[in-house]
Every structure is written in C-alpha cells, then in structure tokens.
Backbone of each chain as nested JSON, in Angstrom:
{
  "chains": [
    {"id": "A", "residues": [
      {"number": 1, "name": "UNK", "atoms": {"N": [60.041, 184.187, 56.97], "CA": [60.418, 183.836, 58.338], "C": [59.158, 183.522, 59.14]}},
      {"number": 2, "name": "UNK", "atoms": {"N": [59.556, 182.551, 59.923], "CA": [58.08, 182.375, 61.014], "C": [58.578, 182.683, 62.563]}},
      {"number": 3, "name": "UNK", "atoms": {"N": [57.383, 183.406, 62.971], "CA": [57.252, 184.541, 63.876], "C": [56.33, 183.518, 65.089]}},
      {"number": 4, "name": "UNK", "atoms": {"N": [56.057, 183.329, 66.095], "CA": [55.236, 183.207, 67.442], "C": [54.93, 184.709, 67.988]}},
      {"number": 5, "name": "UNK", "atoms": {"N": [53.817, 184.604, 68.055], "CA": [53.555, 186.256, 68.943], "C": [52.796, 185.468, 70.206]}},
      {"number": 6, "name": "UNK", "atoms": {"N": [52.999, 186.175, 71.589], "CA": [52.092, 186.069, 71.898], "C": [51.176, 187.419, 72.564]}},
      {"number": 7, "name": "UNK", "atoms": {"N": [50.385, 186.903, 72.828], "CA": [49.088, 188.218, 72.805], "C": [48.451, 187.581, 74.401]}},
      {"number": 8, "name": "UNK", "atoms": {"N": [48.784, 189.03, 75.142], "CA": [47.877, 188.551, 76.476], "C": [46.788, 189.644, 76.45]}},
      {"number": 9, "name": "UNK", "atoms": {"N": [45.41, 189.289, 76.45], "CA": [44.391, 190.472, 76.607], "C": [43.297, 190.309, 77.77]}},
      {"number": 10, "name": "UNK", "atoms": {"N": [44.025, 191.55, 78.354], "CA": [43.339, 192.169, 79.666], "C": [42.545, 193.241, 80.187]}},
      {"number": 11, "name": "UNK", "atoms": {"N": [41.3, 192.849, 81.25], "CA": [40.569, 194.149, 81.078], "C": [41.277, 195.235, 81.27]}},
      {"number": 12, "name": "UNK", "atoms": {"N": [40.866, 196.045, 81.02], "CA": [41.256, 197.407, 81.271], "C": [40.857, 197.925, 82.933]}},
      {"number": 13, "name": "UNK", "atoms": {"N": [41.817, 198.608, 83.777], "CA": [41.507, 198.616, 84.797], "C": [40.258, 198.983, 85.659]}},
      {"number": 14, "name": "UNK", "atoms": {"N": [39.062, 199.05, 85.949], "CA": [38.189, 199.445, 86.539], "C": [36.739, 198.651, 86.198]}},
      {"number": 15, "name": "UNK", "atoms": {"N": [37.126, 197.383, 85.044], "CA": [36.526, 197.174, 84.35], "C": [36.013, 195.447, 85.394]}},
      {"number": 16, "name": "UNK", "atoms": {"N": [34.779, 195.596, 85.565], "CA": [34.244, 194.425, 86.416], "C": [34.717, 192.786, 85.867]}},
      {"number": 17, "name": "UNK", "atoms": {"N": [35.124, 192.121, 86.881], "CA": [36.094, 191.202, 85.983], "C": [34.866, 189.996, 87.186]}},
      {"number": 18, "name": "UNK", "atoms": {"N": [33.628, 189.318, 86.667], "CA": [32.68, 188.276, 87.586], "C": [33.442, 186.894, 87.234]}},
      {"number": 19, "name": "UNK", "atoms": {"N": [34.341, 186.754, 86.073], "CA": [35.106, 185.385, 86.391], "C": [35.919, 185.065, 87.738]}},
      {"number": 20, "name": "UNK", "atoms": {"N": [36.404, 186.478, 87.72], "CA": [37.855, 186.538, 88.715], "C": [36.964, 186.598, 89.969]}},
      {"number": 21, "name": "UNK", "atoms": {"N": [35.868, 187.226, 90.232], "CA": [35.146, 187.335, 91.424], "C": [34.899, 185.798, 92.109]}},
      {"number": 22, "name": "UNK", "atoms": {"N": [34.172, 185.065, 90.737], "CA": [33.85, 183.979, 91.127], "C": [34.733, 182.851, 91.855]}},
      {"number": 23, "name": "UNK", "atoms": {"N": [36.076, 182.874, 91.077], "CA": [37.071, 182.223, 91.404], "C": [37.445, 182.69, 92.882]}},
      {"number": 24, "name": "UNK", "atoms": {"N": [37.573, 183.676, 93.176], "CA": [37.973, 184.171, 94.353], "C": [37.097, 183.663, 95.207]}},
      {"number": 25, "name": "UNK", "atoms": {"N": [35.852, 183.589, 95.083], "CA": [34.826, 183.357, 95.971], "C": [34.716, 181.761, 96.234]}},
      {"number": 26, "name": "UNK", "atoms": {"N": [35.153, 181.244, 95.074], "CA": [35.182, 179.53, 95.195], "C": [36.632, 178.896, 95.843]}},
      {"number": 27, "name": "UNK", "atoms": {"N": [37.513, 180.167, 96.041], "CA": [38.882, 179.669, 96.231], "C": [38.512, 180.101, 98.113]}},
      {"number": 28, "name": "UNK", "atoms": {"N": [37.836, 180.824, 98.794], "CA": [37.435, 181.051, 99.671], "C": [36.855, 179.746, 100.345]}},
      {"number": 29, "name": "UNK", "atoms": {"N": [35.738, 179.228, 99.363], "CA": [35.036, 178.162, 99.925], "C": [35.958, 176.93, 100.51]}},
      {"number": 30, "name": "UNK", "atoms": {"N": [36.508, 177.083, 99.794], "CA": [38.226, 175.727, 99.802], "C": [39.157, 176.124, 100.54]}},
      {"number": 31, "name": "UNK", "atoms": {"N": [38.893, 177.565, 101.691], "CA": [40.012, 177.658, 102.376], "C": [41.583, 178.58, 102.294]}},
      {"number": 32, "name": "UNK", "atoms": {"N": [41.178, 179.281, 101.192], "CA": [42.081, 180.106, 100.116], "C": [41.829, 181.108, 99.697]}},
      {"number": 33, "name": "UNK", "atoms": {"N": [42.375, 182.253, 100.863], "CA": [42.205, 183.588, 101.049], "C": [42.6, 184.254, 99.764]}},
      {"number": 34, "name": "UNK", "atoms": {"N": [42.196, 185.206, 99.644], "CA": [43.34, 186.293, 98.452], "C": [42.692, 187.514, 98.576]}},
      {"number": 35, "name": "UNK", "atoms": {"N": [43.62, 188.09, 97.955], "CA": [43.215, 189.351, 98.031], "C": [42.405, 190.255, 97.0]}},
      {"number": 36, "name": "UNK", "atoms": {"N": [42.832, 189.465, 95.883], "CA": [42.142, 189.423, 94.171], "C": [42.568, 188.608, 93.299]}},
      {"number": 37, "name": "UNK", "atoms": {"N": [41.468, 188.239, 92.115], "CA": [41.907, 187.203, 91.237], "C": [41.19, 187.992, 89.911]}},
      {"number": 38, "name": "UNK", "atoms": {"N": [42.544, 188.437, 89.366], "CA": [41.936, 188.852, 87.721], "C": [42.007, 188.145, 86.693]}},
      {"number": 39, "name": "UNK", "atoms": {"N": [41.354, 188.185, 85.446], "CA": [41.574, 186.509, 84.835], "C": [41.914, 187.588, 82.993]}},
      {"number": 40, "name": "UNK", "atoms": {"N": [42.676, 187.338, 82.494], "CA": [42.962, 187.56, 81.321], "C": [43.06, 186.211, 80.205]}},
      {"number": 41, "name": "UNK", "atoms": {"N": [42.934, 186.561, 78.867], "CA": [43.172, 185.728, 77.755], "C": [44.54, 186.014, 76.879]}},
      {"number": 42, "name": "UNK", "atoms": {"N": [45.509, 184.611, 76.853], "CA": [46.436, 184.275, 76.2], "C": [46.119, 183.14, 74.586]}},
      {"number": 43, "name": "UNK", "atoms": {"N": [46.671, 184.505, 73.92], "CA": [46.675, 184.267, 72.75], "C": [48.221, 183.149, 72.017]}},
      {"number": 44, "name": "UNK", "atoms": {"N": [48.536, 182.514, 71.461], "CA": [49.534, 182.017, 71.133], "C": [49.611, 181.794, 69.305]}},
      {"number": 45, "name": "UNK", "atoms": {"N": [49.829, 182.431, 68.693], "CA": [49.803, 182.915, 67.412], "C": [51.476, 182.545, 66.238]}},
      {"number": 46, "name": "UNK", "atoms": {"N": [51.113, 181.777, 65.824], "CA": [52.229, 181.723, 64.746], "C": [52.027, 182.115, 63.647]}},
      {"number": 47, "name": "UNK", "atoms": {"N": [52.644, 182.882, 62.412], "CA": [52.515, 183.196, 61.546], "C": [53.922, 183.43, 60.957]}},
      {"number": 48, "name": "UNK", "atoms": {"N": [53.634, 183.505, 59.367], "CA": [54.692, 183.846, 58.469], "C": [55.104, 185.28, 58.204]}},
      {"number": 49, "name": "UNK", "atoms": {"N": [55.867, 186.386, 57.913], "CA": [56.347, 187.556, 57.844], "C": [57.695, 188.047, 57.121]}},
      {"number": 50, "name": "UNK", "atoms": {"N": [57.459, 188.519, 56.564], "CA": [58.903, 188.832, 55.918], "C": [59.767, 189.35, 57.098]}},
      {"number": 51, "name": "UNK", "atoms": {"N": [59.139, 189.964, 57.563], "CA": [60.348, 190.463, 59.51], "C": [59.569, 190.526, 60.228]}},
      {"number": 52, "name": "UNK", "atoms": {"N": [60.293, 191.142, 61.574], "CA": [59.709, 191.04, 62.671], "C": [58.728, 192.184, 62.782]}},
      {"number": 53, "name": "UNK", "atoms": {"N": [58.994, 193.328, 61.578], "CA": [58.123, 194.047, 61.905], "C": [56.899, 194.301, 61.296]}},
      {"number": 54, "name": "UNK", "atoms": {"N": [56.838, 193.532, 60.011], "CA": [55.904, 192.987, 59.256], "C": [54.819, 192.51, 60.79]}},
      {"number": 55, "name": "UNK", "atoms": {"N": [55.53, 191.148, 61.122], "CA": [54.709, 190.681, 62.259], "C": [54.468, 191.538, 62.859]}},
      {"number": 56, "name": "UNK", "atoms": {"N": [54.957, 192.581, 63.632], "CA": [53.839, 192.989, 64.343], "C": [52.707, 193.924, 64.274]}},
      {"number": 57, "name": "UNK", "atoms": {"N": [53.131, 194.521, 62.492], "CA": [51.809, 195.234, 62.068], "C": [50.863, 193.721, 61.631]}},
      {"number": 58, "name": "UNK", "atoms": {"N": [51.117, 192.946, 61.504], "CA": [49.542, 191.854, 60.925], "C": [49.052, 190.955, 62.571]}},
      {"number": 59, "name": "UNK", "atoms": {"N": [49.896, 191.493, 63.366], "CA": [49.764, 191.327, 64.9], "C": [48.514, 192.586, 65.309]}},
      {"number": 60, "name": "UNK", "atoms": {"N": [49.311, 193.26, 65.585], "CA": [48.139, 194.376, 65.788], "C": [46.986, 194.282, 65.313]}},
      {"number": 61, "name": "UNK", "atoms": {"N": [47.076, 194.245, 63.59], "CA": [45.708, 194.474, 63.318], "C": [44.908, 193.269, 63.636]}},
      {"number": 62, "name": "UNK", "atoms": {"N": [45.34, 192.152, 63.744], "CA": [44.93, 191.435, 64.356], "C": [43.94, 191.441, 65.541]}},
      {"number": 63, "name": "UNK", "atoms": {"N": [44.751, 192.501, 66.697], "CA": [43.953, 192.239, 67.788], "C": [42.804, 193.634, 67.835]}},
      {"number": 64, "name": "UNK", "atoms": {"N": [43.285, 194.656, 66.994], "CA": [42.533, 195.534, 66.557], "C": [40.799, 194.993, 66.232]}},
      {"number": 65, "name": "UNK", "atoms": {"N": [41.126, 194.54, 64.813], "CA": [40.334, 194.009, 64.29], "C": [39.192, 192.596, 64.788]}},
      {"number": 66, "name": "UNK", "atoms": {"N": [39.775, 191.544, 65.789], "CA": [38.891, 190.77, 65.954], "C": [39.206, 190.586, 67.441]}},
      {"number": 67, "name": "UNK", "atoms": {"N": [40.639, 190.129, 67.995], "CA": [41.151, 189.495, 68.999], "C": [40.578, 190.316, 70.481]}},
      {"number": 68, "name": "UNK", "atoms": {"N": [40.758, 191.494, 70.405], "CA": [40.762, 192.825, 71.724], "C": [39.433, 193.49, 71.263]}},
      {"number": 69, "name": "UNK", "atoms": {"N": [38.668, 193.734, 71.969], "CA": [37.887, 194.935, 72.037], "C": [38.2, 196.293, 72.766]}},
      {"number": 70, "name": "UNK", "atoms": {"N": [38.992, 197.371, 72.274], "CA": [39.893, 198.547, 73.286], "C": [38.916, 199.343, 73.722]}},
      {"number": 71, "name": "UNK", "atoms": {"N": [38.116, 199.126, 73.566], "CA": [36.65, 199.762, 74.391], "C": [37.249, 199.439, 76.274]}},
      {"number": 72, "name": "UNK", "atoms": {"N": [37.139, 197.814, 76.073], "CA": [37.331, 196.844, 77.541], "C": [38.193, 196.734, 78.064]}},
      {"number": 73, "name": "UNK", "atoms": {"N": [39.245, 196.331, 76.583], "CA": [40.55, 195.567, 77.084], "C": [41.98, 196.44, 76.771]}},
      {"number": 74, "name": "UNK", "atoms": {"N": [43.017, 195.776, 77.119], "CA": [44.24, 196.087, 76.919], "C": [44.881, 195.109, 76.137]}},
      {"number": 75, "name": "UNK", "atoms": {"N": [45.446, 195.008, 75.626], "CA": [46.422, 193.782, 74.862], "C": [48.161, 194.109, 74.927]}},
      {"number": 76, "name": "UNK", "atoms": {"N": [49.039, 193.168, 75.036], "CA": [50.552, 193.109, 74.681], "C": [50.76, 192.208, 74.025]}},
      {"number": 77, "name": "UNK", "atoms": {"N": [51.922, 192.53, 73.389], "CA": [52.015, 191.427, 72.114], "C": [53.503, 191.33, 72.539]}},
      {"number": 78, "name": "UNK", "atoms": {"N": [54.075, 189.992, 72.771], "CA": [55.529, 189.787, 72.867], "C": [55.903, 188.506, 71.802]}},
      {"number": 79, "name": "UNK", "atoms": {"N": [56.597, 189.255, 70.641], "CA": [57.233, 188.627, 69.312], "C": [58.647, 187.608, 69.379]}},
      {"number": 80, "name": "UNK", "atoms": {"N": [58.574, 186.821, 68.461], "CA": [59.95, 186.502, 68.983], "C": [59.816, 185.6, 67.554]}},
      {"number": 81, "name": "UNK", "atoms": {"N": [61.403, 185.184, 66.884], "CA": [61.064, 184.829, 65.716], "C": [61.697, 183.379, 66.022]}},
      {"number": 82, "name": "UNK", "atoms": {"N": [60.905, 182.425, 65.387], "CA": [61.257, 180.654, 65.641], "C": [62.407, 180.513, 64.91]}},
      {"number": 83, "name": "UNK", "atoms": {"N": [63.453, 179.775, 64.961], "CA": [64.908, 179.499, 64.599], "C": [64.819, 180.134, 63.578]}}
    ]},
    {"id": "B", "residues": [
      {"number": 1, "name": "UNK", "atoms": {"N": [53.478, 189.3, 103.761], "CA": [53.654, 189.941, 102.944], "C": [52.494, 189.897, 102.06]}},
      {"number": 2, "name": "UNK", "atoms": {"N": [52.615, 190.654, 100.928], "CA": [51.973, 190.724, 99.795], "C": [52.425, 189.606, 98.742]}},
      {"number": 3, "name": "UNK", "atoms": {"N": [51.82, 189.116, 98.209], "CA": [52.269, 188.369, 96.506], "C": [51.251, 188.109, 95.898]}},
      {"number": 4, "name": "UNK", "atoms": {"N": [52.187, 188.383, 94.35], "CA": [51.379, 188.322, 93.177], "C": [51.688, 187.344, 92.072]}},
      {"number": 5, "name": "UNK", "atoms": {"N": [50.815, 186.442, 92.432], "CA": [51.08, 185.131, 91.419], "C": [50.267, 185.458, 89.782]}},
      {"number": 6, "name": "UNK", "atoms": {"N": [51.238, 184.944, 88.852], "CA": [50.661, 185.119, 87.647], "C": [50.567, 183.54, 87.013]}},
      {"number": 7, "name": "UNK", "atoms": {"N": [49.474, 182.97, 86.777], "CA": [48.896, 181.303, 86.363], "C": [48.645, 181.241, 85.144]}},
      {"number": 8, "name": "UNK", "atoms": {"N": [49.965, 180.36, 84.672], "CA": [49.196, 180.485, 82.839], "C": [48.551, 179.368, 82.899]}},
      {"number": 9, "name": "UNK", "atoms": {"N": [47.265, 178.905, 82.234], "CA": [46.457, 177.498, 82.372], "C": [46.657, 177.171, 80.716]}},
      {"number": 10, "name": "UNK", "atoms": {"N": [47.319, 176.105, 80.203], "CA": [47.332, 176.012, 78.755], "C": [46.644, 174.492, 78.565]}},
      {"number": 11, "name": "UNK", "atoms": {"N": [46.061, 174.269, 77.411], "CA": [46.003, 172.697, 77.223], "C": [47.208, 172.068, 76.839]}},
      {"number": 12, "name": "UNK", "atoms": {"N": [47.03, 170.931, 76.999], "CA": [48.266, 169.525, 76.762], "C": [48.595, 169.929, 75.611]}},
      {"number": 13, "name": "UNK", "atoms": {"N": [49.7, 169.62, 74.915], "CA": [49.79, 169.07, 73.653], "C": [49.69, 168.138, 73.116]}},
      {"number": 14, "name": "UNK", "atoms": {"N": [48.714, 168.268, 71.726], "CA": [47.486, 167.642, 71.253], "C": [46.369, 167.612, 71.699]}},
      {"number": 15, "name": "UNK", "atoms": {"N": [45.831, 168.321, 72.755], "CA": [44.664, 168.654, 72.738], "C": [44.105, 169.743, 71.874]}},
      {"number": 16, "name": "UNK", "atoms": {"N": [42.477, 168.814, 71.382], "CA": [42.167, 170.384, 70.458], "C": [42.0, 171.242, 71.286]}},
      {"number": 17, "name": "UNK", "atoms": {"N": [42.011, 172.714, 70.576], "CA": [41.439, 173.923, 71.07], "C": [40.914, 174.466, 69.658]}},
      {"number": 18, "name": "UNK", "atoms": {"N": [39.461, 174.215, 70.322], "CA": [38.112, 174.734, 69.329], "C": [38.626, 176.256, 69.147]}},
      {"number": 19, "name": "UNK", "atoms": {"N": [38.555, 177.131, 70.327], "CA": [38.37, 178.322, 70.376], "C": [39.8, 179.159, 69.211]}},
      {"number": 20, "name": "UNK", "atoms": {"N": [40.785, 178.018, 69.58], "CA": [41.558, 178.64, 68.713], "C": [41.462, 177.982, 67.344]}},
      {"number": 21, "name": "UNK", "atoms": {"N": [41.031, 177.494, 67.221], "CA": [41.188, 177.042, 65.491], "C": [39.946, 177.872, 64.89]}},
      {"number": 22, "name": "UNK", "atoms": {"N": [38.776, 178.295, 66.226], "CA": [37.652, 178.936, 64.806], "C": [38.348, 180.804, 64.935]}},
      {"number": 23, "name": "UNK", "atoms": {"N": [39.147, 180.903, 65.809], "CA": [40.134, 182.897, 65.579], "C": [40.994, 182.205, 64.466]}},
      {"number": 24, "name": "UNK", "atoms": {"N": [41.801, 181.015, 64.447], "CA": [42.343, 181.033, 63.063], "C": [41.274, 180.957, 61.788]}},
      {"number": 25, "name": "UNK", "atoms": {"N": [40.549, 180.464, 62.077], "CA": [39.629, 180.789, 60.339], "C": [38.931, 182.185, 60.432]}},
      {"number": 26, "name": "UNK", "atoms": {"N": [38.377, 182.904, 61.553], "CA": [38.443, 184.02, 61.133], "C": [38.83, 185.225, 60.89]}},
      {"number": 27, "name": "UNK", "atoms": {"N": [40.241, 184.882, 61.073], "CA": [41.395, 185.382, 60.928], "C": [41.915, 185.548, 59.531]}},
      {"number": 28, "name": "UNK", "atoms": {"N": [41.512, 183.97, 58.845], "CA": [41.725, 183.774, 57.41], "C": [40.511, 184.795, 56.569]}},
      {"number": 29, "name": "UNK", "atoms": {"N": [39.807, 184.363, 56.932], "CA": [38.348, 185.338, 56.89], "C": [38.225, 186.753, 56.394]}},
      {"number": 30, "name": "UNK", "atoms": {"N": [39.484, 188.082, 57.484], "CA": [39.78, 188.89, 57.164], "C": [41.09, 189.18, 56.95]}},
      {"number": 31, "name": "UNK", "atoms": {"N": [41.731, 187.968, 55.972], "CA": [42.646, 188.508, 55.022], "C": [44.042, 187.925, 55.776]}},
      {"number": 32, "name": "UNK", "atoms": {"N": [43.923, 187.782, 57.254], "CA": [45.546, 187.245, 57.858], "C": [45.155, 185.669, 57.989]}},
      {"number": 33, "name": "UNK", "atoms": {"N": [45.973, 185.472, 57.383], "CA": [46.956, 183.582, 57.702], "C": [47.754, 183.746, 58.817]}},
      {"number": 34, "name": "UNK", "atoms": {"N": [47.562, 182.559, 59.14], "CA": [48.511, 182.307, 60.444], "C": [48.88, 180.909, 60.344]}},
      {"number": 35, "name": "UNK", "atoms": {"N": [49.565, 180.435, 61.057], "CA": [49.96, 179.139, 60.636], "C": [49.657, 178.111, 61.773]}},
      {"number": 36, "name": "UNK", "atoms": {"N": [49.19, 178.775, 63.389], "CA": [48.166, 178.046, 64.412], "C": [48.14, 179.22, 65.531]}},
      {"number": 37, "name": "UNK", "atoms": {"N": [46.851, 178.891, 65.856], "CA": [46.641, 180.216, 67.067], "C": [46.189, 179.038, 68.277]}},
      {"number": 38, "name": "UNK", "atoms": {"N": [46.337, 179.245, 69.181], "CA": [46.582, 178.309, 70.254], "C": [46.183, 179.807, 71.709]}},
      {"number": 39, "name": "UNK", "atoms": {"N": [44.951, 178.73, 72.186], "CA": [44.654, 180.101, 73.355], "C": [44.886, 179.042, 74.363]}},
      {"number": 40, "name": "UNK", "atoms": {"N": [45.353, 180.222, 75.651], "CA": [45.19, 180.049, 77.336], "C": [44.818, 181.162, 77.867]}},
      {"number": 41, "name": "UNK", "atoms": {"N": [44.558, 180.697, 79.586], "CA": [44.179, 181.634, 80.638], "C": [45.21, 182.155, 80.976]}},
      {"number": 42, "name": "UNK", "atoms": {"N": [45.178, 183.067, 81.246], "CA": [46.144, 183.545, 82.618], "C": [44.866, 184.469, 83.929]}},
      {"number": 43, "name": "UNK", "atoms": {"N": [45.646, 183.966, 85.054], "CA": [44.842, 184.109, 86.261], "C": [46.118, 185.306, 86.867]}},
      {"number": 44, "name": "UNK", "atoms": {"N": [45.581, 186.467, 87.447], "CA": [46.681, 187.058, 88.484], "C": [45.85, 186.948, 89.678]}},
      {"number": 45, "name": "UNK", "atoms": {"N": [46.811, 186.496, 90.392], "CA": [46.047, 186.464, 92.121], "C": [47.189, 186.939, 92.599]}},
      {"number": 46, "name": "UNK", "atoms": {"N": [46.572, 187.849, 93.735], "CA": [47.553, 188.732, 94.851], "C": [46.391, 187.793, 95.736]}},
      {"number": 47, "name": "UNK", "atoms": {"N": [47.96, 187.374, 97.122], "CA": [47.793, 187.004, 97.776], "C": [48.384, 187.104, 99.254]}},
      {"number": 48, "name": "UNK", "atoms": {"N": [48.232, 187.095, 100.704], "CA": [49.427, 187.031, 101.671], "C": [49.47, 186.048, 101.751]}},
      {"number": 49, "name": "UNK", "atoms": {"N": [50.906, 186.068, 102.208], "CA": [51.629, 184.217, 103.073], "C": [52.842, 185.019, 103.492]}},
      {"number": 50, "name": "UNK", "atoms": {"N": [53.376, 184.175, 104.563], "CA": [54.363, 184.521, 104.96], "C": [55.887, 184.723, 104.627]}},
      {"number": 51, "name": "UNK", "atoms": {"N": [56.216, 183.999, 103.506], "CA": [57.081, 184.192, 102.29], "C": [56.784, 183.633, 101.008]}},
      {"number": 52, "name": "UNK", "atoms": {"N": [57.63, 183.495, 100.485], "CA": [57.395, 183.135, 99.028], "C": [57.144, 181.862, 98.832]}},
      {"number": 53, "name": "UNK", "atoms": {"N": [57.606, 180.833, 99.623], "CA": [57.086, 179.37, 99.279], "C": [56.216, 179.13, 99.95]}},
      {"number": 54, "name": "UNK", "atoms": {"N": [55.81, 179.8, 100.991], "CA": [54.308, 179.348, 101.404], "C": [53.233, 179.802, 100.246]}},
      {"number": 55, "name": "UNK", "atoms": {"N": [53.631, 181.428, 99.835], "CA": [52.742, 181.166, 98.782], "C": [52.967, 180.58, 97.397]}},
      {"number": 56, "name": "UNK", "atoms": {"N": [53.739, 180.126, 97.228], "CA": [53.645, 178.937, 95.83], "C": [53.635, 177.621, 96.391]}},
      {"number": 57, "name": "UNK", "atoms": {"N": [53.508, 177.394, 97.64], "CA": [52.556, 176.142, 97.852], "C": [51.22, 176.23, 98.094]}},
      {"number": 58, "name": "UNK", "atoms": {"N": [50.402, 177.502, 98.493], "CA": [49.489, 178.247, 98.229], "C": [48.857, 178.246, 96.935]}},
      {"number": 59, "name": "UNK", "atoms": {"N": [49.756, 178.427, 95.881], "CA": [49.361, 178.96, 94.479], "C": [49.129, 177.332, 94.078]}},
      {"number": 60, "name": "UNK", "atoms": {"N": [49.971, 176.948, 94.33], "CA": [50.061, 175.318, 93.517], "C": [48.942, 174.585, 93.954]}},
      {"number": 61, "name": "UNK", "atoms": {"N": [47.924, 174.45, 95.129], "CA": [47.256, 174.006, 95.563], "C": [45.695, 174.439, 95.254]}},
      {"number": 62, "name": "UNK", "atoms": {"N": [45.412, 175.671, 94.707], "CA": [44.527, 176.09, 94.255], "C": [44.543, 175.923, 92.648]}},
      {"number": 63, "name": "UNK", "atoms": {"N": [45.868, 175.993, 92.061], "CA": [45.472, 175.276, 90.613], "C": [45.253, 173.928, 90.34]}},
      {"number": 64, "name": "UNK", "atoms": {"N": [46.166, 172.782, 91.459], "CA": [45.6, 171.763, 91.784], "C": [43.671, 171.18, 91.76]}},
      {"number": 65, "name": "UNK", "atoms": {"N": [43.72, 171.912, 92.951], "CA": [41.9, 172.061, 93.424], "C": [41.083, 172.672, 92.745]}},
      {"number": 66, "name": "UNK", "atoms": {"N": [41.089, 173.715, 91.769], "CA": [40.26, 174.293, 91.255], "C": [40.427, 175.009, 89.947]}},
      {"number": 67, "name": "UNK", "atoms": {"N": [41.781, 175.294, 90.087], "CA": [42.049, 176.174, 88.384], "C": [42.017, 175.845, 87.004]}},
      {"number": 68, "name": "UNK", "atoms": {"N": [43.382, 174.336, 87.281], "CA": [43.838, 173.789, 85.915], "C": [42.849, 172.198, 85.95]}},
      {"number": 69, "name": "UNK", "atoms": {"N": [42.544, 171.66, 85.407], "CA": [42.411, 170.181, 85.419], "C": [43.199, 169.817, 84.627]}},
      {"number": 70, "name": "UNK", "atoms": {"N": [44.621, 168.82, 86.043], "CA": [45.632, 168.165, 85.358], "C": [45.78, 167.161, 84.524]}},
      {"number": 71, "name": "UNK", "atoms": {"N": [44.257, 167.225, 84.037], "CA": [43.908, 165.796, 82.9], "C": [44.768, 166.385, 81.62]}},
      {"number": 72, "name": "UNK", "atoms": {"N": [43.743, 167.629, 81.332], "CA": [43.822, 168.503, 80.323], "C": [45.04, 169.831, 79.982]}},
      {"number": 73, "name": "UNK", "atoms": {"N": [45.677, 170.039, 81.467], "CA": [46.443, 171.49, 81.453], "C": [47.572, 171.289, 81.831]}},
      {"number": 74, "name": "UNK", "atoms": {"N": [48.662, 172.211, 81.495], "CA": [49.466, 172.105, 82.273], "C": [49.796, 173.557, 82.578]}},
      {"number": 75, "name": "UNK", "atoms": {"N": [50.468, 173.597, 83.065], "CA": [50.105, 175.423, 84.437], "C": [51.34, 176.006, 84.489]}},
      {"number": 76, "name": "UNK", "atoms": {"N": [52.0, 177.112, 84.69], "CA": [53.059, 177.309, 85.146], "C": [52.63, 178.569, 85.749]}},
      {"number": 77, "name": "UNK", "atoms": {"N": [53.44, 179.244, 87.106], "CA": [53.062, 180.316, 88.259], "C": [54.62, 180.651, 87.524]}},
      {"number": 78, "name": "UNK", "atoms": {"N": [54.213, 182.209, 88.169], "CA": [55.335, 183.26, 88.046], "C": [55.014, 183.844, 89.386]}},
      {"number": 79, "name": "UNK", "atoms": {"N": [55.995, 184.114, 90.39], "CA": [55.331, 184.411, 91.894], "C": [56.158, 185.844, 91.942]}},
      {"number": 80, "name": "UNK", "atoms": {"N": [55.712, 186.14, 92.227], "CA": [56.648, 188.159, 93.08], "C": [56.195, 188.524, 94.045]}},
      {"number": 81, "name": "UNK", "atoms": {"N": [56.935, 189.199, 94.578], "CA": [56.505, 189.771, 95.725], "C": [56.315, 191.471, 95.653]}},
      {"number": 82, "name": "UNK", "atoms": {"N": [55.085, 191.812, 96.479], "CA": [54.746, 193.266, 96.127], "C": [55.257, 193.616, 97.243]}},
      {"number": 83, "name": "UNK", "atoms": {"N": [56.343, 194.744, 96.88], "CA": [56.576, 195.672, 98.366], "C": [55.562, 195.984, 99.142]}}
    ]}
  ]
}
C-alpha cells in the first residue's frame, strides 16, 4: 500500500526562532503589524508499507533519525493512505 | 481581536525541490525508501484586525509582498481566531 505522511517540524517552545524575527521585522517595514511570526518545516513524504502502521514506525524513525533534531524541535506526523 | 494565521508556502508542481530529493537519498542511505519527499514552509503569525476578513486580507497581502513568490509557490492560510 502507498502511504503520504506528512511531517510538520517545529521548534520547540522557548527555542529562538531569527527567521520568524526577521520576517516580522520586514513585515513591519511594509506596514504589517503582528504580534509573532514562527516559521516551521513541512515535510511531504510518500512511501510504500504493508499498513498504516508499518508507516508510521518507518515515519518516525525517519524523523528520529535524520528529519527532527528533539534536542530543538517537535515533529507531527499526519498519515493517510493514497486510494 | 486576536488571530492566528497558519501559511503553508509550497512550490508549483514541477518545480524541483533540491532539498527534498537530497532527504530522499539520504533517507535511502539509511535503509528507508520512499517513493518522493517534497518539503514546504509553514509560517504561524498571530495577528490583530478587526475580524476575520480583515485579517485574511491582512494575511493574503503579506504572502503576496513578502512570503510566497507567486512565480514559484502556491500558499494556502488557515485563519482562527484566539479567544
């Protein structure tokens, strides 16, 4: 069966985010208040699996292993299987 | 009020994405196949406006001006409102 995961990875809360600063600060220059801008990475992942839960152990280790650093970040993984 | 816009920034389809084709080879690398890994941004901005379509004409105007380049992206907002 083929599986889509996707994977959103986000800092972990307290964790200095100078993209999101910057943006905020350039969205200022242009007139465009806010209050905060946090910036995370979307993963979009297809793969093969005998089930869904296959996928989400070669998901995990996935973000274990290369995708997330859990030192920094947080990750969610939302599965869903293609027709 | 309060709101909290969530900005996914993705490339077109058929545009490459370097970043994801070299997590798919090293992905292959340590042992998982995948069949395409495909990355985006996501941006959260909390913002005020006075309701909800001021701020997603708000939101839309800053991915316009500065977030997405509509050469390359195409964007979609998820808007809420924070009590």
């Amino acid at each position: 069966m083929q599986y889509q995961a996707e994977v959103t990875i986000e800092l972990k809360a307290g964790m200095l985010d100078p993209e999101g600063t910057t943006i905020k600060r350039a969205l200022e220059h242009l007139g465009y208040g806010t209050d905060s801008v946090r910036t995370a990475k979307k993963y979009t992942i297809t793969l093969q699996a005998k089930n869904i839960d296959a996928a989400r152990v070669n998901v995990e280790e996935m973000c274990q292993k290369l995708i997330a650093n859990p030192i920094i970040h947080n990750y969610e993984i939302f599965l869903r299987e293609l027709e």
